[in-house]
C-alpha positions, -999 to +999 in steps of 0.1 A: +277+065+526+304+056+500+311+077+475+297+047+451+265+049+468+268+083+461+276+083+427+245+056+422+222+079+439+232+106+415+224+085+384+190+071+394+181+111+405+190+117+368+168+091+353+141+096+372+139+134+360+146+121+324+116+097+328+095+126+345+106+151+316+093+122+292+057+117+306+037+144+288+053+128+256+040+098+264+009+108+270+004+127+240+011+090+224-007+067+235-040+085+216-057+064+193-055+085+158-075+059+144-050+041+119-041+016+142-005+025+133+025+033+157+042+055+136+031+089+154+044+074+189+080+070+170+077+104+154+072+122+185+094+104+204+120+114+178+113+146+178+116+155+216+148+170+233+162+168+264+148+202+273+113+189+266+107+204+236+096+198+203+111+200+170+105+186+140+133+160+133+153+169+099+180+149+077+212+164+070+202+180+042+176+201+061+145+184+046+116+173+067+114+138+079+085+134+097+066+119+069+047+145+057+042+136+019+032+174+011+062+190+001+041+226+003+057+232+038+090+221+034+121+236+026+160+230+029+176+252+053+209+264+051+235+281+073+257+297+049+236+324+038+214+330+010+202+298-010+192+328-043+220+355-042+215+380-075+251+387-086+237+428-096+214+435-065+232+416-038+268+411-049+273+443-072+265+469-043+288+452-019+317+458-047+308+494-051+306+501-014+339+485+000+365+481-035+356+508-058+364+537-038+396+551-049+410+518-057+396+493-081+378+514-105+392+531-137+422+554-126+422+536-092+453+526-071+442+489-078+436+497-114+460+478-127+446+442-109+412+448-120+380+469-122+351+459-107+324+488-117+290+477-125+294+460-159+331+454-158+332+434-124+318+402-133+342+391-163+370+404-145+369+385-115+349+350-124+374+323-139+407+351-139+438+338-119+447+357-091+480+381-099+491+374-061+487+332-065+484+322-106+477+287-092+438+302-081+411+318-100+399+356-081+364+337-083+362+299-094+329+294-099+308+264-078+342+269-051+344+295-023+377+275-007+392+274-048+386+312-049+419+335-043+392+367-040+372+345-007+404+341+011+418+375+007+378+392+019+383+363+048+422+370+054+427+339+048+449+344+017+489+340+035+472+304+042+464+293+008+502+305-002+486+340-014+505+374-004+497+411+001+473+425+024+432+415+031+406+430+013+396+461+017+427+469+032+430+481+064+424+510+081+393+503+061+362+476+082+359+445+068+329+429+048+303+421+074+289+383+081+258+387+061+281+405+026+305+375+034+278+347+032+260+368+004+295+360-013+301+328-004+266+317-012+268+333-048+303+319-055+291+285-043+260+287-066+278+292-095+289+328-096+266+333-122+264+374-135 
């Protein structure tokens, strides 16, 4: 055999396995609901995967499409954390643990940037320019990227034309993923107190 035989050989194997994978789909369609409509057979055939599985298709902004008109069991998913972040249970506590110690609270070695104890930290860091870049707000509200204090808890500051070191500063551990899209989430939402 050639290696074009070969290569055709390989391709029908493939679509034959596709069309065996699709079967139980198919017969799960062709049941009469009724309504004499088609739309289920189109649903479900959206809504399988190569792997033979089912989902349930969504649009990009993570809202059921499958026609459903009750809007009881549907809700927008998100991957950046969050969609309701409280700026004094969620946001507050990750302050205290990681940037008050020593260092921004009153009589801190950061002192003299700002304080961000419970009750001062809100107005001190939403809508303030950054010392280290006056061209960015610490926290712009509605703007994670537009926010000098996101890119310095990212170390991403030196690319946004920022200076100094990340926050906390090392030896100290970084925020974790789920403080970071607690963050992000409530800068994103508004930053509201």
């Amino acid at each position: 055999m050639n290696s074009v035989s070969l290569s055709w050989i390989a391709s029908a194997r493939k679509a034959s396995l596709a069309l065996v994978a699709l079967l139980p789909v198919v017969a799960g369609c062709d049941k009469d609901d009724g309504t004499g409509s088609d739309t289920d057979t189109a649903a479900n055939t959206d809504a399988t995967t190569n792997n033979n599985t089912m989902t349930a298709p969504t649009s990009t902004d993570g809202t059921d499409t499958t026609g459903d008109t009750d809007d009881t069991d549907t809700a927008p998913t998100t991957t950046d954390g969050p969609v309701d972040v409280d700026y004094e249970t969620d946001i507050q506590p990750i302050w205290t643990a990681s940037c008050t110690t020593g260092c921004h609270t009153a009589g801190g070695t950061a002192a003299s940037w700002f304080v961000i104890t419970p009750g001062d930290s809100h107005g001190a860091l939403v809508g303030k320019n950054a010392l280290e870049l006056q061209t960015m707000q610490l926290i712009a509200p509605g703007d994670r990227d537009a926010s000098y204090l996101w890119h310095k808890i990212n170390n991403t500051h030196i690319d946004v034309g920022g200076s100094g070191t990340p926050m906390p500063p090392p030896p100290a551990e970084g925020l974790s993923s789920d403080e970071l899209a607690k963050i992000g989430a409530w800068i994103d939402a508004g930053a509201n107190p």
